[in-house]
N, C-alpha and C positions, 0 to 999 in steps of 0.2 A: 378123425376125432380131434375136434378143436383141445389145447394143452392149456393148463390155465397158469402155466409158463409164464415170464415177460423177461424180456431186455432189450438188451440192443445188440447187434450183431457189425463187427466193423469188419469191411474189405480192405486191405491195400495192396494198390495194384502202382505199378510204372507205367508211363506212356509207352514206353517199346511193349510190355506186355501186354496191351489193349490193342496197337496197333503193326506189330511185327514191321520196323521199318528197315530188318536188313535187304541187303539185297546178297545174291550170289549164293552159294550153296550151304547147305548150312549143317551140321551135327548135332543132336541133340543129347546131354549126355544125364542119364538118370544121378539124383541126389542120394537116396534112397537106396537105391539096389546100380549094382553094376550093369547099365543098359546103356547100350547106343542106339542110335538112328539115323540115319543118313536120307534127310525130310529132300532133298533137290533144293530147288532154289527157290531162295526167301518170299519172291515178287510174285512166284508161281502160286505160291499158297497163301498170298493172306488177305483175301474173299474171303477162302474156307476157312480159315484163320479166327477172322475178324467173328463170320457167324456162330462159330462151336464158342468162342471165349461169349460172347454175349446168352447164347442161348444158357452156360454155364451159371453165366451168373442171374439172370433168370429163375434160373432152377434155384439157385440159394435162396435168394430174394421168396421166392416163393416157398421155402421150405420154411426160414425165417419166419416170414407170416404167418403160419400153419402154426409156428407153434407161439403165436404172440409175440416175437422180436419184431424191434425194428431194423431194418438195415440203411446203413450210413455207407458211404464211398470215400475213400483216401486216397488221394493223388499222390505219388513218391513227388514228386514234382513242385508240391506245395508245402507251406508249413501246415507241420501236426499240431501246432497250437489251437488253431480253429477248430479244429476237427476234437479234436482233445477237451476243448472247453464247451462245445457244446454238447459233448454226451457227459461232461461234466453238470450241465445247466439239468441235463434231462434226468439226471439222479435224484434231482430238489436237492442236493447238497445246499445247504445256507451257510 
């Protein structure tokens, strides 16, 4: 059932975390809760890597819609200014 919601919905992600560019073995250690993982090595996994973080954000992207947001992308990489000013525009702020 369509929401008669609206906004806008922002991602930010880093270039490592879109494209996994370590190499060698890797650990992965939970924020949250005390977990580890011990993933192998970095080069072996990021195909499978690359498709679950995409397919992820997909799914948001689409959740976002469902319920009337828009969704925007942020690069750590880039300035937030741009990004900042144009969901600023999209408010109609005057």
């Amino acid at each position: 059932r369509e929401s008669a919601m609206g906004g806008d919905l922002l991602a930010v992600t880093g270039p490592a975390e879109e494209s996994l560019p370590d190499e060698g073995r890797m650990e992965l250690l939970g924020l949250e809760v005390q977990a580890r993982f011990k993933a192998g090595k970095a080069q072996n996994l990021r195909a499978e890597y690359g498709k679950a973080f995409q397919q992820q954000r997909a799914e948001v992207q689409a959740i976002a819609r469902k319920l009337g947001f828009s969704f925007h992308l942020h690069h750590t990489d880039q300035s937030l200014s741009a990004t900042v000013l144009r969901l600023y525009q999209r408010m109609g702020v005057k």
